[in-house]
PDB file of N, CA, C and O in Angstrom, chain B, residues numbered from 101:
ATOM      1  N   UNK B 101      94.840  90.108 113.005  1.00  0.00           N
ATOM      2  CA  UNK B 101      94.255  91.411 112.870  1.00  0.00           C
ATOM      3  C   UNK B 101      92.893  91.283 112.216  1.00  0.00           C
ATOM      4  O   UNK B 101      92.386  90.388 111.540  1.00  0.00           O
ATOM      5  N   UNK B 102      92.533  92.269 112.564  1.00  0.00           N
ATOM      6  CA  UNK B 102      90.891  92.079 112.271  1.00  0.00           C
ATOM      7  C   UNK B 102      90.580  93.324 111.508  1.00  0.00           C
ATOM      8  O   UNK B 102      91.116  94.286 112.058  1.00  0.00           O
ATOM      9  N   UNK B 103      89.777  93.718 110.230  1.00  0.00           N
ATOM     10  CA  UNK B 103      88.982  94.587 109.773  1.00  0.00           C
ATOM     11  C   UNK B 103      87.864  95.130 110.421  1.00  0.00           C
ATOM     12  O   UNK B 103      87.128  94.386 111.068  1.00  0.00           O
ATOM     13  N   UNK B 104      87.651  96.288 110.333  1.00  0.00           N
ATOM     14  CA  UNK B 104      86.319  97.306 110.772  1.00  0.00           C
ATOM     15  C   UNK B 104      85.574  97.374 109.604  1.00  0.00           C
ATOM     16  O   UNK B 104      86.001  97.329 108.451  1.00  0.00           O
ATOM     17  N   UNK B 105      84.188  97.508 110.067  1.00  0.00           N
ATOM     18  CA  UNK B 105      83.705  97.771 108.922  1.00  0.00           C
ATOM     19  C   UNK B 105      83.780  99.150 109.205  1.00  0.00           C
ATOM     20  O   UNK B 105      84.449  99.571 110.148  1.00  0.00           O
ATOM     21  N   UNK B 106      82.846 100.208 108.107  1.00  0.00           N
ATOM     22  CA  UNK B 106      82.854 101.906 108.161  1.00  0.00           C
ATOM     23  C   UNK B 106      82.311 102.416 109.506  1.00  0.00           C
ATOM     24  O   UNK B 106      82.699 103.515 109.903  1.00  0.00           O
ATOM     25  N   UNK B 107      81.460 101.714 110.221  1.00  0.00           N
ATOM     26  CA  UNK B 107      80.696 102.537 111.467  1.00  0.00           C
ATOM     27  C   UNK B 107      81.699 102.285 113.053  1.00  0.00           C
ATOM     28  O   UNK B 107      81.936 102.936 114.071  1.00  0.00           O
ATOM     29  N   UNK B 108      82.089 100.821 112.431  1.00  0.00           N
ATOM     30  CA  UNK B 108      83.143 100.263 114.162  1.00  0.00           C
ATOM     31  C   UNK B 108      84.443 101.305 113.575  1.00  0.00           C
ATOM     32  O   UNK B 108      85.149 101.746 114.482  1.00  0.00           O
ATOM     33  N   UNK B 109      84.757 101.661 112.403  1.00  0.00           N
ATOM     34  CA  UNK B 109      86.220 101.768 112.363  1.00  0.00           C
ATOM     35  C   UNK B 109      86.022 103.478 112.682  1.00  0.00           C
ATOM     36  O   UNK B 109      86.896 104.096 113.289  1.00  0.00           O
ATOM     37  N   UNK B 110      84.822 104.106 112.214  1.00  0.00           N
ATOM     38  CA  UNK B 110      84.701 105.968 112.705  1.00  0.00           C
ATOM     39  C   UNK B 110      84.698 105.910 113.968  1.00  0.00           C
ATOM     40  O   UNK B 110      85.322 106.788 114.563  1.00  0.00           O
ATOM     41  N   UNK B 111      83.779 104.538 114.988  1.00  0.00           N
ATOM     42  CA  UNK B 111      84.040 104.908 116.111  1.00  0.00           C
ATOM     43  C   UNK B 111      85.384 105.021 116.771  1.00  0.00           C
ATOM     44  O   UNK B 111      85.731 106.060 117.331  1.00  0.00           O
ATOM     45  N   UNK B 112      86.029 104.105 116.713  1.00  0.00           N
ATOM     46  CA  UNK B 112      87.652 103.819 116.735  1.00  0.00           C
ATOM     47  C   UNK B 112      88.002 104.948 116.857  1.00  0.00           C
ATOM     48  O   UNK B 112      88.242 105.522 117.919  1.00  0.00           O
ATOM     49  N   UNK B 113      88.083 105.503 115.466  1.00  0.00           N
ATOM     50  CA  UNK B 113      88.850 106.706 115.028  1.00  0.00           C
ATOM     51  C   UNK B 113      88.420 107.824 115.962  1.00  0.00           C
ATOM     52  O   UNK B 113      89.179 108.594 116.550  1.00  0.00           O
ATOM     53  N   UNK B 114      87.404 107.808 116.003  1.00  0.00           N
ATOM     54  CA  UNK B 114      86.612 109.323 116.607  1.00  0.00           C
ATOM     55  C   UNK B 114      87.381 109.446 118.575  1.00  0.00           C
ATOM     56  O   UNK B 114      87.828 110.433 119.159  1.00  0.00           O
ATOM     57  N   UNK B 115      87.241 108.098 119.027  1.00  0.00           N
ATOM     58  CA  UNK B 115      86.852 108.068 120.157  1.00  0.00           C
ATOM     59  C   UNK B 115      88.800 107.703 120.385  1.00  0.00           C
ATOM     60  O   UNK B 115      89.338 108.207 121.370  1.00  0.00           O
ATOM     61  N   UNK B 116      89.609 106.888 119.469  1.00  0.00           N
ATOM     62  CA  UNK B 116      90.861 106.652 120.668  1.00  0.00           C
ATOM     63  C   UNK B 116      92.032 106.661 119.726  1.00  0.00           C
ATOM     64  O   UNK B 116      93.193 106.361 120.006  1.00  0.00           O
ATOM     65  N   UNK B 117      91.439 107.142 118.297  1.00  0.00           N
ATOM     66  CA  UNK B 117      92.725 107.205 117.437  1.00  0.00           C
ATOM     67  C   UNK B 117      93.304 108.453 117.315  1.00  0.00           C
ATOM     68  O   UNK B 117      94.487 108.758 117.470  1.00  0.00           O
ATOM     69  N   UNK B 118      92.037 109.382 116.923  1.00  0.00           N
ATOM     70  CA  UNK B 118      92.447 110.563 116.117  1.00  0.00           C
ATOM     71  C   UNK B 118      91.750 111.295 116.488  1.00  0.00           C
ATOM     72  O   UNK B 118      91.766 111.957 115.450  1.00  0.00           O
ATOM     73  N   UNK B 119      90.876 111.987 117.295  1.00  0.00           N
ATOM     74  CA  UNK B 119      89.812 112.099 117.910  1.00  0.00           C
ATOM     75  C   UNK B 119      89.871 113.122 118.448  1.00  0.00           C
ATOM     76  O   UNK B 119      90.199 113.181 119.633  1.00  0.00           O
ATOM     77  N   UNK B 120      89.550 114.278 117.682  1.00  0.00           N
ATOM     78  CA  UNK B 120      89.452 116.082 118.099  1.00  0.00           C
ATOM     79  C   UNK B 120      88.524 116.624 119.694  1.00  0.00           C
ATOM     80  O   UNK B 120      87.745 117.399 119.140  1.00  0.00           O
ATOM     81  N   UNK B 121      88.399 116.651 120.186  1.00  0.00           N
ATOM     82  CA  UNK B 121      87.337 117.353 121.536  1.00  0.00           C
ATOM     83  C   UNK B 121      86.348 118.109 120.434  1.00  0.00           C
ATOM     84  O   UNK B 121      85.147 117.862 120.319  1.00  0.00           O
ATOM     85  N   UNK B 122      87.160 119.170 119.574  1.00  0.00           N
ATOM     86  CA  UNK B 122      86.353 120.195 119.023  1.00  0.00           C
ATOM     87  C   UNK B 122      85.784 119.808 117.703  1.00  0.00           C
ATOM     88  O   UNK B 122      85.095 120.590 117.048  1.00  0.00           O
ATOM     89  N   UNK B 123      86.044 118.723 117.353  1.00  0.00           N
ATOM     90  CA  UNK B 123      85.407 118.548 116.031  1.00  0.00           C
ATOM     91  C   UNK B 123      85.370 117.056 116.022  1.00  0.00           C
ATOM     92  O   UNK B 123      86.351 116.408 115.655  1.00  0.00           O
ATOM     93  N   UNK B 124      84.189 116.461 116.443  1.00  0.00           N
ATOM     94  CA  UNK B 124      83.681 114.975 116.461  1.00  0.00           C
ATOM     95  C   UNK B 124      83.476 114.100 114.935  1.00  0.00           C
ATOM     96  O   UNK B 124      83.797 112.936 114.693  1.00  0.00           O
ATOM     97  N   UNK B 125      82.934 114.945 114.183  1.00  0.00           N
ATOM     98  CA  UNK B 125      82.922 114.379 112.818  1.00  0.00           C
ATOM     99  C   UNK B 125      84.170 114.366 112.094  1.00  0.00           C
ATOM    100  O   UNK B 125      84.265 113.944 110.942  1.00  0.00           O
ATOM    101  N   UNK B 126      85.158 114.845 112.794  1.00  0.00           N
ATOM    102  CA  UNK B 126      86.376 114.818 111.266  1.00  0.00           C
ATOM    103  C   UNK B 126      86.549 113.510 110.984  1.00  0.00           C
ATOM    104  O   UNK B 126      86.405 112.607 111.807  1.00  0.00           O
ATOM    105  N   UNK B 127      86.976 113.318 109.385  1.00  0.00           N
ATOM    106  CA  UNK B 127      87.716 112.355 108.969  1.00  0.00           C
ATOM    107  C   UNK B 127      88.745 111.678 109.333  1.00  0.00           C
ATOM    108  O   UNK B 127      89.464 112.537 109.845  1.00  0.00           O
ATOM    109  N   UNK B 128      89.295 110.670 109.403  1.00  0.00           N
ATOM    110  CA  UNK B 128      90.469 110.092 109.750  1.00  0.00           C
ATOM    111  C   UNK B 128      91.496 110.819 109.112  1.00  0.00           C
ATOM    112  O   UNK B 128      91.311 111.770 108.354  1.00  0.00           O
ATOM    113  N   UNK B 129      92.846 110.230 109.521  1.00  0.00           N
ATOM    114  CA  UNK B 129      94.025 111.415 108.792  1.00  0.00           C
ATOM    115  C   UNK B 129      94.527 109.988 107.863  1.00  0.00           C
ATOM    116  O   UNK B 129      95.066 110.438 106.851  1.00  0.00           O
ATOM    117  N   UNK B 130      94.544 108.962 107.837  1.00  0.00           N
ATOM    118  CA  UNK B 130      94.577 108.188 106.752  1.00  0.00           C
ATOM    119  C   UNK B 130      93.329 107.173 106.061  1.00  0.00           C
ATOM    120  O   UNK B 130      93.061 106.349 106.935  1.00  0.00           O
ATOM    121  N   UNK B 131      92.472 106.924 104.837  1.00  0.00           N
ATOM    122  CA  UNK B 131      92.018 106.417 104.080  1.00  0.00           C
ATOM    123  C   UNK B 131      92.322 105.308 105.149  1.00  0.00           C
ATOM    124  O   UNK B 131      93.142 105.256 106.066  1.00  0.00           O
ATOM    125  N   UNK B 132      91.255 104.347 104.647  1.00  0.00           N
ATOM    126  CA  UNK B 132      90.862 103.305 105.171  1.00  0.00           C
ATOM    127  C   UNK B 132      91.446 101.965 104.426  1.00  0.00           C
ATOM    128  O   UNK B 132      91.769 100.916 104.984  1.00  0.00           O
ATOM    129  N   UNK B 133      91.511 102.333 102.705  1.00  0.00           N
ATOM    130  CA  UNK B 133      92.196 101.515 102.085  1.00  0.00           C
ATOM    131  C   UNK B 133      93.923 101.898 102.812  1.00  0.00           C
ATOM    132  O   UNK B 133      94.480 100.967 103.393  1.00  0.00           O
ATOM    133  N   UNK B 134      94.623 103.208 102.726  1.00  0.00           N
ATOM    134  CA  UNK B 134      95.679 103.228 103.495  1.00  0.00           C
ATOM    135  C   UNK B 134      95.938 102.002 104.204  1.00  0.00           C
ATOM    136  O   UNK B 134      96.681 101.077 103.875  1.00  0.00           O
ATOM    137  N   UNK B 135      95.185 102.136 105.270  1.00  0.00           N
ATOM    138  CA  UNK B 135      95.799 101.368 106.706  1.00  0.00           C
ATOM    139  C   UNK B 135      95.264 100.056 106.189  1.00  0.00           C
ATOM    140  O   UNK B 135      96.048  99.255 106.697  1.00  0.00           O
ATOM    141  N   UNK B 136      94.485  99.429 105.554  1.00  0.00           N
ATOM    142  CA  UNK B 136      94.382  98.261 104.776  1.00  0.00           C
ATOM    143  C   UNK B 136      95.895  97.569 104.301  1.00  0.00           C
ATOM    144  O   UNK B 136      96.425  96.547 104.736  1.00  0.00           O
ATOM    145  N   UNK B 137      96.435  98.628 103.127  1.00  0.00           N
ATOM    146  CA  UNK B 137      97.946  98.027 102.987  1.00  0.00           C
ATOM    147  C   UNK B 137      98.905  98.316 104.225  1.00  0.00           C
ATOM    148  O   UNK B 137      99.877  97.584 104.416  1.00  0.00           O
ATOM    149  N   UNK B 138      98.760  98.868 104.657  1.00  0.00           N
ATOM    150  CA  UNK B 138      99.881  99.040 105.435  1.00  0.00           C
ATOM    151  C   UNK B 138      99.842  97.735 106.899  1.00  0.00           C
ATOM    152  O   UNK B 138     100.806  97.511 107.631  1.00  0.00           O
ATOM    153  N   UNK B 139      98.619  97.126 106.988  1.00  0.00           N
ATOM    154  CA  UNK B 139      98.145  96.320 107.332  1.00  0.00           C
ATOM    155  C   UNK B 139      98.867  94.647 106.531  1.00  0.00           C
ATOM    156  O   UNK B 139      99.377  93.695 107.123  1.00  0.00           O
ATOM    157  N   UNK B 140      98.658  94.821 105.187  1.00  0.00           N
ATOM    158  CA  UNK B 140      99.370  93.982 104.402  1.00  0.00           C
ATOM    159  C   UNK B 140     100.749  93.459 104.921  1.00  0.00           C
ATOM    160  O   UNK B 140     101.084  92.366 105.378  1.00  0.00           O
ATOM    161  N   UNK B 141     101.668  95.021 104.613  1.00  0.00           N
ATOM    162  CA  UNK B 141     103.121  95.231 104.882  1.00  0.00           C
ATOM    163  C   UNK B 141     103.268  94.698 106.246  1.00  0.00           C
ATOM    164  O   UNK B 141     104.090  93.795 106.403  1.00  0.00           O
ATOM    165  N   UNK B 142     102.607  95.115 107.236  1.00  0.00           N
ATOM    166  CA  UNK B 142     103.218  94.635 108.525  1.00  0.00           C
ATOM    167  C   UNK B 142     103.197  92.967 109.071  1.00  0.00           C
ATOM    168  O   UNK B 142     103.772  92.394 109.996  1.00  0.00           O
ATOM    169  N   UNK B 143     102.175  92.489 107.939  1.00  0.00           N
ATOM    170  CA  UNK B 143     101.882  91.129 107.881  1.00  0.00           C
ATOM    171  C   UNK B 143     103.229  90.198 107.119  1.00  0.00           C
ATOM    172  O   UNK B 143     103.591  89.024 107.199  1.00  0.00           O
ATOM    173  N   UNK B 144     103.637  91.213 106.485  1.00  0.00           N
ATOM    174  CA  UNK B 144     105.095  90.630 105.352  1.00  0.00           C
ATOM    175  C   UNK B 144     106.142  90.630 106.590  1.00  0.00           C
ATOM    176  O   UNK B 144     106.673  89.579 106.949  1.00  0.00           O
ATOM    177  N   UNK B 145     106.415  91.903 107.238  1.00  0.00           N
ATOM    178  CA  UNK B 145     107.137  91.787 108.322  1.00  0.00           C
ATOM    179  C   UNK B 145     107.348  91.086 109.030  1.00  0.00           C
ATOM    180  O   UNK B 145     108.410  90.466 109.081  1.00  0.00           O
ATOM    181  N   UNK B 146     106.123  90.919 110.034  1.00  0.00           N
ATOM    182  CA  UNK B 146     105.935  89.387 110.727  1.00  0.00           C
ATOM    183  C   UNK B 146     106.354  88.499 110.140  1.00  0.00           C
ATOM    184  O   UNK B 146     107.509  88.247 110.483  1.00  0.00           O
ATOM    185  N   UNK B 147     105.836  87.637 109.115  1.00  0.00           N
ATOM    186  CA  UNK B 147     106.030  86.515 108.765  1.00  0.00           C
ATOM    187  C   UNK B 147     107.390  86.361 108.270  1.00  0.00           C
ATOM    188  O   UNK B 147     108.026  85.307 108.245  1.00  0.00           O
ATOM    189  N   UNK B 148     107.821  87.632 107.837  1.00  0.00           N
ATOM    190  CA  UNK B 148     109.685  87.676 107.393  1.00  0.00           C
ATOM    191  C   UNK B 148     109.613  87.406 105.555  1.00  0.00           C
ATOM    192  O   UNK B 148     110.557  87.033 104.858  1.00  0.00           O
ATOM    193  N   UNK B 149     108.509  87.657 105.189  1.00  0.00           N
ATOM    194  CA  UNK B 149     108.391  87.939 103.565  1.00  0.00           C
ATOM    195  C   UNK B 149     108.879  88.887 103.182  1.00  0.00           C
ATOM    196  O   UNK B 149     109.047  89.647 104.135  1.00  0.00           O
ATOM    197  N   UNK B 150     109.286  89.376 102.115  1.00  0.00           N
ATOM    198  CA  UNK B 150     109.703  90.267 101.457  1.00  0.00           C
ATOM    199  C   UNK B 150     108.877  91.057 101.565  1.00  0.00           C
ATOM    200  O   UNK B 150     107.778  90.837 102.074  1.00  0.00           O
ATOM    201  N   UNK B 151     109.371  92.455 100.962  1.00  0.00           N
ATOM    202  CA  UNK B 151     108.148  93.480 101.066  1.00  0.00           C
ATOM    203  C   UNK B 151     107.297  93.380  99.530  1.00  0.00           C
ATOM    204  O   UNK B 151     107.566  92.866  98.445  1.00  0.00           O
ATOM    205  N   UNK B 152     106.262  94.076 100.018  1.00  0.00           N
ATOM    206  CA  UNK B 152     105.024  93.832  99.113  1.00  0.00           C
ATOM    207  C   UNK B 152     104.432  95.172  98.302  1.00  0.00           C
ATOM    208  O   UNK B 152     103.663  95.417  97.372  1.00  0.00           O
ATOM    209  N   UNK B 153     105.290  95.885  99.261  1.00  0.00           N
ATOM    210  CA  UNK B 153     104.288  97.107  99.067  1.00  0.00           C
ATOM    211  C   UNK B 153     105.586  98.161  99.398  1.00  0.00           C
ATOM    212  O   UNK B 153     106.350  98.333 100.348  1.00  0.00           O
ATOM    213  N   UNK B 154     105.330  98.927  97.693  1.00  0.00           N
ATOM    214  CA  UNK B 154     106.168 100.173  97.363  1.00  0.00           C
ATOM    215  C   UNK B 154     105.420 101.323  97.725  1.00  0.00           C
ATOM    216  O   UNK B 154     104.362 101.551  97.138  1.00  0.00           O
ATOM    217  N   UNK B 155     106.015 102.403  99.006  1.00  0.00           N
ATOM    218  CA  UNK B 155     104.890 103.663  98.732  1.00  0.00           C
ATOM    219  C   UNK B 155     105.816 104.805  98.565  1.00  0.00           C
ATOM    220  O   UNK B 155     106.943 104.996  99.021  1.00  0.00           O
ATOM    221  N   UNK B 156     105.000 105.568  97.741  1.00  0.00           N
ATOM    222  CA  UNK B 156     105.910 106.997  96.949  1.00  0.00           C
ATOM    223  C   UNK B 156     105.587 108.277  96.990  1.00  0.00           C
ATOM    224  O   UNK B 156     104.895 108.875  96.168  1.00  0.00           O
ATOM    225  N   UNK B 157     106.197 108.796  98.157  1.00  0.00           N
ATOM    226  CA  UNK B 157     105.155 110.001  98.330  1.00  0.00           C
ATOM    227  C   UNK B 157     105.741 111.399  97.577  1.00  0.00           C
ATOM    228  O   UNK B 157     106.945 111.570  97.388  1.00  0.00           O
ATOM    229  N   UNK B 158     104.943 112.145  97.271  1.00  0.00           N
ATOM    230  CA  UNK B 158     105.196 112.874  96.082  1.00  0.00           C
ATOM    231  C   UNK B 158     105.706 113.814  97.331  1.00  0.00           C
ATOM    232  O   UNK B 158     105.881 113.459  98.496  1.00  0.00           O
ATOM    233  N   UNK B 159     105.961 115.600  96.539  1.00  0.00           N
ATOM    234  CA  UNK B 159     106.064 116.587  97.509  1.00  0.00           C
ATOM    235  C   UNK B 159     104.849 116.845  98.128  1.00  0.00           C
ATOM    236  O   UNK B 159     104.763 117.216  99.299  1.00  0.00           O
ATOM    237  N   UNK B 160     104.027 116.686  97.481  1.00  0.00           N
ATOM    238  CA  UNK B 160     102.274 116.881  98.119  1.00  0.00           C
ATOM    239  C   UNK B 160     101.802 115.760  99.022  1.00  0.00           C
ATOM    240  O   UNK B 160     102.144 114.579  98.960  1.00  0.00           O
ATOM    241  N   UNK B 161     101.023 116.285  99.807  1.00  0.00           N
ATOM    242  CA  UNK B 161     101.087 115.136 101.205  1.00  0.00           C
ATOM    243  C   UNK B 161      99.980 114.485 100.935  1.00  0.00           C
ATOM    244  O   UNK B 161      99.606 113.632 101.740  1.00  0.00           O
ATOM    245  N   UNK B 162      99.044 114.808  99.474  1.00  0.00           N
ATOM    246  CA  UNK B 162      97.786 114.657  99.019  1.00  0.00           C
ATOM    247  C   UNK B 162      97.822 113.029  97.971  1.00  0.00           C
ATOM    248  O   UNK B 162      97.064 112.152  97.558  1.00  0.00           O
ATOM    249  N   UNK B 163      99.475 113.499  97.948  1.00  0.00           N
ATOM    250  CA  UNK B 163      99.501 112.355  96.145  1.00  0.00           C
ATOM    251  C   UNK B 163     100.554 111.462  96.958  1.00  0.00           C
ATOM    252  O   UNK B 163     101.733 111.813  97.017  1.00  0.00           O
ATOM    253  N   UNK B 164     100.043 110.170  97.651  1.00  0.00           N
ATOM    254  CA  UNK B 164     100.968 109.022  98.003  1.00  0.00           C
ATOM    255  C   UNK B 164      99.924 107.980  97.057  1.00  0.00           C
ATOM    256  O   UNK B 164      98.698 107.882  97.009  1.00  0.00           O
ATOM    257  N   UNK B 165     101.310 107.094  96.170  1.00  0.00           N
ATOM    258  CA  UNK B 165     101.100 106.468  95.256  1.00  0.00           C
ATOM    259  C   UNK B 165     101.796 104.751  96.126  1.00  0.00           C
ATOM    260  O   UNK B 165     102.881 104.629  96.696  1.00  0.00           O
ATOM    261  N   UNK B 166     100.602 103.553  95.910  1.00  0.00           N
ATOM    262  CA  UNK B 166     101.117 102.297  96.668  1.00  0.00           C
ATOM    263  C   UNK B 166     101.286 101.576  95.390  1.00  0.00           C
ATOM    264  O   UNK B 166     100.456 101.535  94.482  1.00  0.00           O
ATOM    265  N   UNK B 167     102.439 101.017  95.414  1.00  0.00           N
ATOM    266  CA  UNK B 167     102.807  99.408  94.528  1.00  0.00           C
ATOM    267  C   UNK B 167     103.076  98.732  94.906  1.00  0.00           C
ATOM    268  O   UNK B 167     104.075  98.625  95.617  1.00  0.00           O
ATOM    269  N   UNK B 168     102.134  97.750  94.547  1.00  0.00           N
ATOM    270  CA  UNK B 168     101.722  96.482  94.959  1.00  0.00           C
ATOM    271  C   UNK B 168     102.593  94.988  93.959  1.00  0.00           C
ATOM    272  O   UNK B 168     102.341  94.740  92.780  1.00  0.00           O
ATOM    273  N   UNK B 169     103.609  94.197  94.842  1.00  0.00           N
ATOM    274  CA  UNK B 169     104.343  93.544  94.058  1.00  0.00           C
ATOM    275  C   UNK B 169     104.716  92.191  94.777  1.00  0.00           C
ATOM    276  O   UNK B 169     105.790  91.800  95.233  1.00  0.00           O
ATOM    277  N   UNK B 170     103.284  91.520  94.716  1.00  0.00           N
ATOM    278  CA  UNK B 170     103.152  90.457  95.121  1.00  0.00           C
ATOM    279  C   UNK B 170     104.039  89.028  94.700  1.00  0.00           C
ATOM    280  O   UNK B 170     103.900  88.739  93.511  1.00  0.00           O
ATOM    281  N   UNK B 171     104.901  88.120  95.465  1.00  0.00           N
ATOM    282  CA  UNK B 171     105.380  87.202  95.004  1.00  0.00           C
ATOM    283  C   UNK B 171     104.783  85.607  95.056  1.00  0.00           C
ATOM    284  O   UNK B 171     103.560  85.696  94.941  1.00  0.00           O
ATOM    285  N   UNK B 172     105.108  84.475  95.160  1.00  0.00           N
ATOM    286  CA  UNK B 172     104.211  83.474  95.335  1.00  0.00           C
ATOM    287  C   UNK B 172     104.239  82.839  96.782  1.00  0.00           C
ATOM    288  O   UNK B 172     103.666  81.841  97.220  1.00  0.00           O
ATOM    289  N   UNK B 173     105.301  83.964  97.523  1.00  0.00           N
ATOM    290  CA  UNK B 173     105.563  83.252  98.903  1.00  0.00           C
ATOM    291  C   UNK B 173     104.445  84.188  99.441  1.00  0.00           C
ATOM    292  O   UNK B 173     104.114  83.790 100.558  1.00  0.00           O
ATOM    293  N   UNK B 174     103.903  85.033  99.146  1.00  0.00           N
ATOM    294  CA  UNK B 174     103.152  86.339  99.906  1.00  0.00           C
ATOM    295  C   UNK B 174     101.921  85.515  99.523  1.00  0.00           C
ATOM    296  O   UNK B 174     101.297  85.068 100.486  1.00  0.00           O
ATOM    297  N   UNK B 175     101.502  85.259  98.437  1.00  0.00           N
ATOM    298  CA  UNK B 175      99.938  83.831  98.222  1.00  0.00           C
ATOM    299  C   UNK B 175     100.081  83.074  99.213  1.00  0.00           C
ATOM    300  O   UNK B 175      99.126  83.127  99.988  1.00  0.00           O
ATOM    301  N   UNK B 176     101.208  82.122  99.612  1.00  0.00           N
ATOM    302  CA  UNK B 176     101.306  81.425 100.702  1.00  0.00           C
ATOM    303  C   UNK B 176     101.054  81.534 101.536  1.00  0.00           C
ATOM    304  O   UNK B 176     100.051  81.034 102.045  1.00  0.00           O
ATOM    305  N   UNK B 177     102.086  82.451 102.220  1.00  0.00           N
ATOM    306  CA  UNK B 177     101.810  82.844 103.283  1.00  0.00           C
ATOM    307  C   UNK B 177     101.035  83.878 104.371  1.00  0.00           C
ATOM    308  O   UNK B 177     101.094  83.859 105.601  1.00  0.00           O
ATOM    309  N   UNK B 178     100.409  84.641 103.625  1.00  0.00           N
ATOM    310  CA  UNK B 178      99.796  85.733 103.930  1.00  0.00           C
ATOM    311  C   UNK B 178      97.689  85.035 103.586  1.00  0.00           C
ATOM    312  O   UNK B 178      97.072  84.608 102.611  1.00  0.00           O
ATOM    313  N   UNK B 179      97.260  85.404 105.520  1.00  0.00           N
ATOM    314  CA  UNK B 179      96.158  84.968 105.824  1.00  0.00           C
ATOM    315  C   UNK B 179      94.951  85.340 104.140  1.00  0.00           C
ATOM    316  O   UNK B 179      95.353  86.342 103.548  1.00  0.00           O
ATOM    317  N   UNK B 180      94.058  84.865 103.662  1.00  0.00           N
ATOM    318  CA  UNK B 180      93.464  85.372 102.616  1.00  0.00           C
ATOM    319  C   UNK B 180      92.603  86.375 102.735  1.00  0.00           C
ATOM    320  O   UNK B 180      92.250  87.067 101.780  1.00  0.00           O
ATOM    321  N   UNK B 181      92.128  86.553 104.147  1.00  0.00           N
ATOM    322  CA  UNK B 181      91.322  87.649 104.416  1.00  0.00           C
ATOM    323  C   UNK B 181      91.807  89.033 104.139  1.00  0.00           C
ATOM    324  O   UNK B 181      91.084  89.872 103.600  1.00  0.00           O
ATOM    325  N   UNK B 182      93.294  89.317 104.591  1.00  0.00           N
ATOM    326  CA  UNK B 182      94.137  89.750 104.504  1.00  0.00           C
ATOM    327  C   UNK B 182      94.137  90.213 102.473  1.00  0.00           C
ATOM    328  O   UNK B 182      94.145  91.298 101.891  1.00  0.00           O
ATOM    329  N   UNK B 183      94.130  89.302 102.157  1.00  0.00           N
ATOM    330  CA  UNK B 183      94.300  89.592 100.740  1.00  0.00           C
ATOM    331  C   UNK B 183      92.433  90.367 100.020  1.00  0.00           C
ATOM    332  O   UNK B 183      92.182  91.342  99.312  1.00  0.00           O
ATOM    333  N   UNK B 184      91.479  89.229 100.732  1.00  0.00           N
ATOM    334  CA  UNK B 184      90.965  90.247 100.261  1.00  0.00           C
ATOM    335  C   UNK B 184      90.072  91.352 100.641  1.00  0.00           C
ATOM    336  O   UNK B 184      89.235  91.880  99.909  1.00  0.00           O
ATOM    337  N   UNK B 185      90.318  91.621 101.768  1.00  0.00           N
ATOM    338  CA  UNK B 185      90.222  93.130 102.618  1.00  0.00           C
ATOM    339  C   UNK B 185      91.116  94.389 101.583  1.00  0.00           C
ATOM    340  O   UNK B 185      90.814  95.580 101.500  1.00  0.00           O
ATOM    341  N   UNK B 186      91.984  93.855 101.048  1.00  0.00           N
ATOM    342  CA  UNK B 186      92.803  94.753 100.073  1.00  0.00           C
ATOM    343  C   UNK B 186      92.319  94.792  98.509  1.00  0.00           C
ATOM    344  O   UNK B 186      92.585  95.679  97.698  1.00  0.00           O
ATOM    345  N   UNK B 187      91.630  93.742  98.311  1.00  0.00           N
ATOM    346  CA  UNK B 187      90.826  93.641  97.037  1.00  0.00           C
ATOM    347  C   UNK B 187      92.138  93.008  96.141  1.00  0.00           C
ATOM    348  O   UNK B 187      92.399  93.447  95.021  1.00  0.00           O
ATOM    349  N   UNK B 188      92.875  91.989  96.745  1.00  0.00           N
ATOM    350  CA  UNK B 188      93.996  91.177  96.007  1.00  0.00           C
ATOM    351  C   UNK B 188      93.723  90.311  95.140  1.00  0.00           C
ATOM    352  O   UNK B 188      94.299  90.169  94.061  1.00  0.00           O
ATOM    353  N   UNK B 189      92.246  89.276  95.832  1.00  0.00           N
ATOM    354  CA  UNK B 189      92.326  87.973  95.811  1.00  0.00           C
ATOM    355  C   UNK B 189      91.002  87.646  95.401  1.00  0.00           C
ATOM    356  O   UNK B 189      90.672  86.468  95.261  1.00  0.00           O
TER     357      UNK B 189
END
């Protein structure tokens, strides 16, 4: 998997993710750090690591809280770019 930077990843978004007819500028519906971890997690999956990543979503759809609970097999095995695209490493 590969990172976007901010201009490849709005186009993305705009044009085949999330992408209104009537409103070209909206925001994505998840943060960019978001899909960063969740990016992480699916990397734990694959490889068959434990999970890495606690998420806690409140009643508000505003307040999702991530914990991050890295072990020494997830240093191993998990690509470093990966780590620090997330600001791990």
């Amino acid at each position: 998997m590969k990172f976007c930077v901010s201009l490849e990843s709005g186009y993305c978004w705009r044009n085949f993710v999330n992408y209104s007819p009537s409103n070209e500028a909206h925001w994505p519906r998840y943060p960019h750090l978001w899909v960063r971890l969740y990016v992480l997690e699916l990397y734990c999956i694959i490889l068959g690591l434990p999970p890495c990543l606690n998420i806690l979503r409140r009643k508000q759809p505003q307040l999702t809280f991530f914990t991050i609970a890295l072990q020494s097999c997830h240093y191993q095995r998990l690509p470093p770019h990966i780590l620090w695209a997330t600001g791990l490493k």
